[in-house]
N, C-alpha and C positions, 0 to 999 in steps of 0.2 A: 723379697716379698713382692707381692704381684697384688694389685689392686683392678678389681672391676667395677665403672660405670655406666649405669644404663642410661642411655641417650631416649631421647623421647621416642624418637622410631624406632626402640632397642625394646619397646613394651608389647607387649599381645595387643591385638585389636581389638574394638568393645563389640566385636562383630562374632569376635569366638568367646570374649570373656559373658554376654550377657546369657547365652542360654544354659549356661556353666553356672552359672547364678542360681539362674529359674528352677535347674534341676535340684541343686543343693539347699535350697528356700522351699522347696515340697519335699524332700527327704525328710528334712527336716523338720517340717510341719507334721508329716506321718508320723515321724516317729514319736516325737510328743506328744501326738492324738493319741497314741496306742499307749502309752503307758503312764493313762487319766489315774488317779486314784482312785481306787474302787470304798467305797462305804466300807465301814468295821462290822462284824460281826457282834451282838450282843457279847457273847464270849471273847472277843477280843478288848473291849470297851470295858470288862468287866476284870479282864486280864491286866489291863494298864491301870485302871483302880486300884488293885489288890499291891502290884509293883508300888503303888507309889504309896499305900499304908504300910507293908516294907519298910520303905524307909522313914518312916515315920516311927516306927515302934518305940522306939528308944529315947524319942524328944517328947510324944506325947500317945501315952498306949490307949489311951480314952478315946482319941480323936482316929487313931490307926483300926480301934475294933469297929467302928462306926462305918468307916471305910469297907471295911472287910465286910459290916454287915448289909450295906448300901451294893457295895460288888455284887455278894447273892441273890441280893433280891432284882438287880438289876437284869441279870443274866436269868432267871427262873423265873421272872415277871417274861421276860420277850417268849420263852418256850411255852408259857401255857397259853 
């Protein structure tokens, strides 16, 4: 078995490592600009309401229709 160690002068220089950096610190920063989270749509905000009276039904159906009735109004409140 063969073992390798890097000796100090056996590393890159900070002369090629630093703008190797710089590029990959803005790639990077772009790419995470670009994939901001955009706002819900009423219909979507109204979609995860209704998911989560789902599962609600069965523990408490009074509190799941209220849900459901809060869901509609939410969604048909923002279109008119």
């Amino acid at each position: 078995m063969t073992t390798a160690t890097l000796t100090p002068s056996a590393r890159p220089s900070t002369r090629f490592l630093t703008p190797i950096r710089q590029l990959l610190a803005h790639w990077l920063s772009a790419q995470f600009a670009a994939s901001a989270p955009r706002a819900l749509t009423a219909f979507e905000e109204a979609e995860q309401v209704r998911a989560m009276a789902v599962g609600l039904m069965n523990d408490d159906p009074a509190f799941a229709a209220d849900l459901f009735a809060a869901a509609d109004r939410h969604e048909f409140g923002a279109q008119a």
